[in-house]
C-alpha positions as CSV (number, residue, x, y, z in Angstrom):
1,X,-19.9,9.4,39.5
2,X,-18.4,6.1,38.5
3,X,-21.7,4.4,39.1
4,X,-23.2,6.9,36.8
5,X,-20.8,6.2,34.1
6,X,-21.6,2.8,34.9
7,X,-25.0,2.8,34.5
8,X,-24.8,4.6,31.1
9,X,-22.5,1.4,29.9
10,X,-19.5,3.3,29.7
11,X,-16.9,1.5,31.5
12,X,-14.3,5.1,31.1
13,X,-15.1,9.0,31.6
14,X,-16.9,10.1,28.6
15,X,-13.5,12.6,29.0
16,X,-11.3,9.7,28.4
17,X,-13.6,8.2,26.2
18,X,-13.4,10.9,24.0
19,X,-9.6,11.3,24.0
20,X,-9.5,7.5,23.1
21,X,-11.5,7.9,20.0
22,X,-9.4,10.6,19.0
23,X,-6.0,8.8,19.2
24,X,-7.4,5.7,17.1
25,X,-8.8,8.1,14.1
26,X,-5.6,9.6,14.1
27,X,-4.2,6.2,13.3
28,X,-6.7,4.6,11.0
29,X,-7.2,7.9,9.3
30,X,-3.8,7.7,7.3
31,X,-4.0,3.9,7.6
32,X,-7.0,4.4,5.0
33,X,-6.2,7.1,3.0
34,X,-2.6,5.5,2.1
35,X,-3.9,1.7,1.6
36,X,-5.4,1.8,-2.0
37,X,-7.2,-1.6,-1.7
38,X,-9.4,0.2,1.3
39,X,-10.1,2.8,-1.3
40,X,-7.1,5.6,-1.2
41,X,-8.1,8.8,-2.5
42,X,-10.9,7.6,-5.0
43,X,-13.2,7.5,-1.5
44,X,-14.6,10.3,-0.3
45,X,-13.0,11.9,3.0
46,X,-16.0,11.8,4.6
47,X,-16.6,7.9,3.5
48,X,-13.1,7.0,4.9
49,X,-14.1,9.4,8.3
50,X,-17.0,7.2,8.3
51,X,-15.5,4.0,7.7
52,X,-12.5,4.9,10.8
53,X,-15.6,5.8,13.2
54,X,-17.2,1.8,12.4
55,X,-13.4,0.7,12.9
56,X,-13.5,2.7,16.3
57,X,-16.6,1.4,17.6
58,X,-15.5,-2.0,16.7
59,X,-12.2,-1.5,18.3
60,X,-13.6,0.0,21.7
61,X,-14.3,-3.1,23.6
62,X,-11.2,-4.3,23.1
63,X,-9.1,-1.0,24.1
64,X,-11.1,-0.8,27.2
65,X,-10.4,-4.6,28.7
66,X,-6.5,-3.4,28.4
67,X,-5.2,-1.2,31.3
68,X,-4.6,2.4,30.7
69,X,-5.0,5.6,31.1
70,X,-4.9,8.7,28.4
71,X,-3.4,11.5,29.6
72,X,-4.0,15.3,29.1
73,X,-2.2,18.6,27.9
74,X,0.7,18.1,26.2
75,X,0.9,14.2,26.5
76,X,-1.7,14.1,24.8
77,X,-0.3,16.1,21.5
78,X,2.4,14.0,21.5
79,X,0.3,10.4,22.0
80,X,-1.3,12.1,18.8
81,X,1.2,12.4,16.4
82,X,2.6,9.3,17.3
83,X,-0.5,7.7,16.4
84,X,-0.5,9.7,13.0
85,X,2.7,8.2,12.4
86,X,1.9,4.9,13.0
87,X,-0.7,5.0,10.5
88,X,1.2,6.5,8.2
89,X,3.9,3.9,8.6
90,X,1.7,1.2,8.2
91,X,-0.4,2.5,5.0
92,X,3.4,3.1,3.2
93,X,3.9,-0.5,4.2
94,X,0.5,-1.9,2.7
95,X,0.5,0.4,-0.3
96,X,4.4,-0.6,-1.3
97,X,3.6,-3.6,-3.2
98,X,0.9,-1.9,-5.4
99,X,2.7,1.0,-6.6
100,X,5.6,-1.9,-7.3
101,X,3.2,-3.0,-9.5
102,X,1.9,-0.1,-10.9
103,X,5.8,1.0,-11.7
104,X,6.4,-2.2,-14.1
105,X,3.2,-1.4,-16.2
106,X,5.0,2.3,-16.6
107,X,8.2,0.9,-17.6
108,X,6.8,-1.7,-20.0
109,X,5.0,1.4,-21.3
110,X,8.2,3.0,-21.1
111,X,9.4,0.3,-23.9
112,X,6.7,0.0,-26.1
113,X,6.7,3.7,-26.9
114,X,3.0,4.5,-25.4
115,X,3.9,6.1,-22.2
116,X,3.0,9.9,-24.0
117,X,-0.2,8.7,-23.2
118,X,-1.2,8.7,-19.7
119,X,-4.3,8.5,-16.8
120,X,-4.8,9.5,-13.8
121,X,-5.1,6.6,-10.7
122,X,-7.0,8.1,-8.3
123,X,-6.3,5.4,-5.4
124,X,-2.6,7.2,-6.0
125,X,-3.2,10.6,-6.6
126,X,-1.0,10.2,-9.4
127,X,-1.0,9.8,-13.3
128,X,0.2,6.4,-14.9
129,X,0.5,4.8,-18.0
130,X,-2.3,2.4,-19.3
131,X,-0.3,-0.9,-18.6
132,X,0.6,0.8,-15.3
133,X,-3.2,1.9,-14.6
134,X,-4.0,-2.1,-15.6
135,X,-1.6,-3.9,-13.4
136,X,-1.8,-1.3,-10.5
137,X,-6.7,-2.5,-10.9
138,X,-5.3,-6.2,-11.8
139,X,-3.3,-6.0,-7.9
140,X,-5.6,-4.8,-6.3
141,X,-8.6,-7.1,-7.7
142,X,-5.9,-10.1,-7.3
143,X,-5.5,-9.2,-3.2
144,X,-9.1,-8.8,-2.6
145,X,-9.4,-12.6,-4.2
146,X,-7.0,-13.7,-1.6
147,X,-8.7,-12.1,0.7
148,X,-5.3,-10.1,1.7
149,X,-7.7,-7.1,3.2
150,X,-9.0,-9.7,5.8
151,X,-5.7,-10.5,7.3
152,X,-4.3,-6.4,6.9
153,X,-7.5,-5.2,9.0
154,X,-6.6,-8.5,11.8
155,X,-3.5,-7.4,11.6
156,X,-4.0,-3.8,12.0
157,X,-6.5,-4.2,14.6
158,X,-3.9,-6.2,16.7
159,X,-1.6,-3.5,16.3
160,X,-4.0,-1.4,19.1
161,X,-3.4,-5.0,21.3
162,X,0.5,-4.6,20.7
163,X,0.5,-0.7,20.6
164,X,-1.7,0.6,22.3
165,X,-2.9,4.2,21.5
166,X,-2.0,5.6,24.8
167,X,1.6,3.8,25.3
168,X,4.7,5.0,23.2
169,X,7.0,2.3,21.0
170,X,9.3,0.1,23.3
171,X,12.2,0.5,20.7
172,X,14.8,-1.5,23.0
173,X,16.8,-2.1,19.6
174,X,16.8,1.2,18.9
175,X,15.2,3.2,15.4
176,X,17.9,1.2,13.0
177,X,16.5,-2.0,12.0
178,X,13.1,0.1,11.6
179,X,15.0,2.5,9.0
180,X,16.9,-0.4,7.4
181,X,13.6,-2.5,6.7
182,X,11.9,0.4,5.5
183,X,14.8,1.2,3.1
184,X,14.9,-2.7,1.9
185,X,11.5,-2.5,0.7
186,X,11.6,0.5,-0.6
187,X,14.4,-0.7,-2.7
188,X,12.6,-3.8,-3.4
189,X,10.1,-1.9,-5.4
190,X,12.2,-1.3,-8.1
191,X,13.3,-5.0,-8.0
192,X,9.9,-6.3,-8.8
193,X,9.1,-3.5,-11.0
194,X,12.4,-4.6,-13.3
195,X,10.9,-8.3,-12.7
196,X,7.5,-8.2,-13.8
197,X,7.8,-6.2,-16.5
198,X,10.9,-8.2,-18.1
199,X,8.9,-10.3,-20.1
200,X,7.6,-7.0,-21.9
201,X,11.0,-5.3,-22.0
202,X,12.7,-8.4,-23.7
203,X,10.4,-8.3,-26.1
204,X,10.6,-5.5,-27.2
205,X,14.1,-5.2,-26.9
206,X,14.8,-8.2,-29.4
207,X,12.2,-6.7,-31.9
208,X,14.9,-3.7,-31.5
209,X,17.9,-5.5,-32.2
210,X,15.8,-7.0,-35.3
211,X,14.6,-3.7,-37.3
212,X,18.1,-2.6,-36.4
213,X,19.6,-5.6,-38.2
214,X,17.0,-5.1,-41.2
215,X,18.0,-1.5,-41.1
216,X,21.7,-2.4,-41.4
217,X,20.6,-4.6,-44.5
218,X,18.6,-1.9,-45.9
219,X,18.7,1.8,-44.8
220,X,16.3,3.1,-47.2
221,X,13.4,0.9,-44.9
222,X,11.6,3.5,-42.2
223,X,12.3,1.1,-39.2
224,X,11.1,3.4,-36.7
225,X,7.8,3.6,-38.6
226,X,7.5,0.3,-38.6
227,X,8.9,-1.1,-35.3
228,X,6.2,1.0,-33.0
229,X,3.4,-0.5,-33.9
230,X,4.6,-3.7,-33.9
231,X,6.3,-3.6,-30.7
232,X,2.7,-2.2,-29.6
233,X,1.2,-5.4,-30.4
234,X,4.3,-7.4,-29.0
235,X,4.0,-5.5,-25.6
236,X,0.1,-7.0,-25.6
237,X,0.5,-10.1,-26.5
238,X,3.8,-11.2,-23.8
239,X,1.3,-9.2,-21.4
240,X,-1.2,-11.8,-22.0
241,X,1.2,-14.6,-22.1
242,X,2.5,-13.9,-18.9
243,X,-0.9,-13.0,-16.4
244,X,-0.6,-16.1,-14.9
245,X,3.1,-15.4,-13.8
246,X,2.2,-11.8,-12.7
247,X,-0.8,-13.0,-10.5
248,X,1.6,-15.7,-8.9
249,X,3.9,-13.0,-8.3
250,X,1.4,-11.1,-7.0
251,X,0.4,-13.7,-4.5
252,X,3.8,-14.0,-3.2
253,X,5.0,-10.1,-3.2
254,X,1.4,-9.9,-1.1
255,X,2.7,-12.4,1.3
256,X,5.9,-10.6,1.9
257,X,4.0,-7.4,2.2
258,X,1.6,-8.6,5.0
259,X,5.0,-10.4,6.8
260,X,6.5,-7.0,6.6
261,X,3.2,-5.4,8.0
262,X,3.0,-7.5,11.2
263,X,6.9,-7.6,11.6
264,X,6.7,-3.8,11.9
265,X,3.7,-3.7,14.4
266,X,5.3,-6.5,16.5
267,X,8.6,-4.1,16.3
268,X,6.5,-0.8,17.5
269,X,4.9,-2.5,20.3
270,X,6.2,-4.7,23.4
């Protein structure tokens, strides 16, 4: 039988074949829907199925030079949903600095007075405000400029050299420093959410403390009337002003992001 196999180019059982191709959609599945720059849940299921297959058949030749063997039954379950939780754990990693983003457009929105009026982000699944739906498009255009996608899917095919799909995580310091890394940047999103949108906030926060002054001076003015427009435009214009710092920002949060990516798949594997 092996010569058979052999003679049909397949260097595995088609049995084991199959169960391999199995265990890596079950990774790059969530891997995909979770990353938004690979096209989150504006893609078609069946265009992300079809993009995990191509990502198989690259990834074959590589999976069959290491040494290994899938097992059945109830190893196999578990191999599984190991593998689904790997690619959930590195599409939350990947998709961290975006909604980061996305969450200082909301709160500059927030300011201004114009988060009543909202859109739906289909990469998130989620509605936003306008700023929020901008800076969420302007991150991801800004990372496929850098060419950030190129070094997630190196890195992310590496992870089936470090990991591979039918060995469990070598976790000889234990789950901890995984938790605690997770829980950093998690918490870092708010950081750079109160960071990139302070230019905005200040803004309008000093165009606050003037009407207030003016209504001090004269109560009889409307200043609410008169303040929300203006800090409308305000919220614009220190938007515009400061592009260049949010797509240097951008650059560098990216960088941490992809550090973060390949520290957690060099943590997961041996």
């Amino acid at each position: 039988m092996g010569a058979w196999y052999r003679s049909l180019g397949l260097p595995v059982e088609p049995v084991q074949l199959i169960m391999i191709v199995g265990l890596v959609l079950g990774r790059s599945i969530p891997t995909l829907f979770l990353t938004p720059f690979l096209g989150g849940k504006v893609v078609p299921g069946n265009v992300k199925v079809g993009i995990s297959l191509a990502l198989t058949v690259i990834l074959l030749p590589v999976l069959l030079r290491i040494e290994g063997t899938v097992p059945g039954g109830a190893a196999y379950g578990f191999l599984m949903a190991k593998e689904v939780a790997v690619g959930i754990t590195l599409g939350f990693l990947a998709s961290l600095v975006f909604h980061a983003f996305s969450s200082a457009g909301r709160l500059a929105d927030v300011q201004r007075g114009s988060n009543m009026g909202e859109t739906f982000v289909y990469q998130m699944g989620a509605q936003t405000s306008y700023l929020g739906q901008f800076y969420f498009q302007a991150a991801i255009v800004i990372f496929l400029i850098l060419n950030g996608h190129h070094v997630f899917l190196r890195g992310y095919m590496r992870s089936f050299e470090v990991l591979p799909v039918w060995s469990f995580p070598e976790l000889s310091a234990g789950v901890g420093p995984a938790i605690d890394q997770m829980a950093r940047l998690s918490a870092d999103l708010f950081v750079i959410a109160v960071q990139l949108s302070a230019p905005v906030v200040i803004a309008v926060f000093l165009t606050d403390v003037g009407f207030g002054i003016i209504n001090r001076a004269s109560p009889q003015i409307n200043v609410f009337m008169l303040s929300f427009p203006l800090k409308m435009f305000l919220g614009i214009l220190m938007l515009l002003f400061a592009l260049r710092l949010l797509a240097d920002q951008f650059g560098v949060r990216a960088g941490e992001m992809i550090v973060a990516f390949y520290r957690m798949i060099l943590f997961l594997g041996r």
